[in-house]
Residue, then its C-alpha position, 0 to 999 in steps of 0.5 A: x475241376x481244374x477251372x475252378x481251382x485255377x480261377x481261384x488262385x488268381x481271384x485271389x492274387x488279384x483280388x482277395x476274397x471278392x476275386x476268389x470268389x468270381x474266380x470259383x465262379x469263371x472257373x465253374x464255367x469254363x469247366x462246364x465249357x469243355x465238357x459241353x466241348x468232348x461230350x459229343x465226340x464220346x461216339x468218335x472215342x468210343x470207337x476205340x474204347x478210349x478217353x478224353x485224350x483221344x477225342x481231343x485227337x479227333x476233335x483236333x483233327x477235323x477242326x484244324x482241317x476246317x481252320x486249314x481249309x478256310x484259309x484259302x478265303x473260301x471252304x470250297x466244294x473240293x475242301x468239302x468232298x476231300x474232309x468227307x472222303x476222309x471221314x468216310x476212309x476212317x469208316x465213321x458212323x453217320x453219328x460220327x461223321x456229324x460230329x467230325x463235320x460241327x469240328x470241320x465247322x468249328x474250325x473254319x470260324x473266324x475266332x477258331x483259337x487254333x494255337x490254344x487249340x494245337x497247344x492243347x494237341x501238343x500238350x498232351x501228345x509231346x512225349x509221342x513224336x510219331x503221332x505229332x508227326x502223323x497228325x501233321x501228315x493227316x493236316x496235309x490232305x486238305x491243305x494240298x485238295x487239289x493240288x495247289x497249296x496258298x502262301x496262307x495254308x502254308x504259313x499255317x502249316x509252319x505255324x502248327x509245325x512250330x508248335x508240335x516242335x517239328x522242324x520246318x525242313x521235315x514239314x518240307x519234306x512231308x510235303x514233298x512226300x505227300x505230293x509224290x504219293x497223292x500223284x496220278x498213279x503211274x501208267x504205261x506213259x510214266x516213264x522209268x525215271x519219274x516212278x523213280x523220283x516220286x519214289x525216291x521222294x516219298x522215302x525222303x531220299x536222295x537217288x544218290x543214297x547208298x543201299x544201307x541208307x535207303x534201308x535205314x530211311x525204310x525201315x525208320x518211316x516203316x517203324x513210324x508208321x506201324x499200327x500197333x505202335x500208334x496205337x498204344x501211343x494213344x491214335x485213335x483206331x479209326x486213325x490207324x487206316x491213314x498209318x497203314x495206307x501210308x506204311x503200304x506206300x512206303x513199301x511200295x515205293x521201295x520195292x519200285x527203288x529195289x527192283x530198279x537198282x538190282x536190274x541196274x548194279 
């Protein structure tokens, strides 16, 4: 309806009754465009018996993951592997693993719009920073797939940052957290001081930080990441899983920072 409505007005503005009436009609199709565009994902919302706003979530999703990891000039196998395993991780049906995967495609085509696209995230999501900063967070598991990152993946990434309206110094520091907890799992040849390091950074803390500190900046990521928060914030449900492995490392990590400063102080 809004379609037609705003190719109205500007018909005419433009151009007096003839531009009303070709703006009714580019209006028409533009409506038509974006009901054909979220009436597949119908089965990825409904997962949570949810709207437009959430499939426009999901949509988003797999399609800048696809836009991020065509940036590299090449979606390889390993891209590939790592936007299925997450799919599989959201426990997605075969239906909805198709869909997120023709959004992965859709991303990853030369004239995907990705900052209409992240405005239009944006847009809808603005008075939710947690969920902004968590969609940032879910973008950075294809653009780190196996562990290198290109300046063209960067430059996007401060690029979706910007339009999210989310500093570049907190998209540096989430990086440095993500690496940190997607790091080999510690073994008995990871020394004291690099469980500590990864810790520390998965935090986004300095080791210097006082224990008042460190338990504000816990329970701050904690309170970001709680499920049931997100949830009525409007995260799709099959989303939830990525908040809750990410509220587990944020405990694990500090349990790893506790146990060492009570051994030590």
């Amino acid at each position: 309806m809004w379609g037609k409505v705003l190719g109205a007005l500007f018909g005419l503005a433009l151009l007096k009754l003839p531009g009303l009436i070709l703006g009714v009609l580019l209006g028409h199709l533009a409506d038509q465009w974006f009901a054909r565009k979220f009436a597949d994902w119908r089965g990825l919302a409904a997962m949570s018996g949810s709207d437009d706003e959430q499939a426009l979530f999901m949509y988003s999703t797999f399609a800048v993951m696809g836009h991020l990891a065509k940036a590299t000039g090449i979606v390889t196998k390993a891209h590939i592997e790592q936007a299925n395993l997450f799919m599989q991780q959201l426990g997605l049906s075969a239906r909805q693993q198709r869909e997120a995967q023709a959004a992965f495609r859709d991303g990853k085509a030369v004239n995907f719009p990705l900052r209409a696209q992240v405005n239009e995230f944006y847009y809808c999501y603005r008075r939710r920073p947690d969920v902004l900063q968590l969609f940032l967070e879910i973008q950075l598991s294809i653009a780190c797939t196996g562990g290198k990152m290109v300046a063209g993946q960067r430059e996007l990434l401060w690029q979706i940052a910007e339009i999210l309206q989310i500093p570049r110094a907190t998209l540096e520091q989430l990086l440095r957290a993500y690496q940190a907890r997607s790091g080999s799992q510690p073994t008995e040849h990871t020394s004291t001081e690099q469980r500590l390091a990864a810790a520390y950074q998965v935090l986004g803390c300095d080791i210097t930080v006082t224990d008042l500190q460190l338990k504000r900046a816990y329970r701050k990521l904690m309170a970001q990441h709680h499920p049931d928060k997100l949830m009525s914030q409007g995260v799709p449900a099959a989303m939830l899983d990525v908040a809750k492995r990410r509220s587990q490392d944020i405990q694990a990590a500090y349990e790893v920072i506790k146990q060492y400063r009570a051994k030590n102080h």
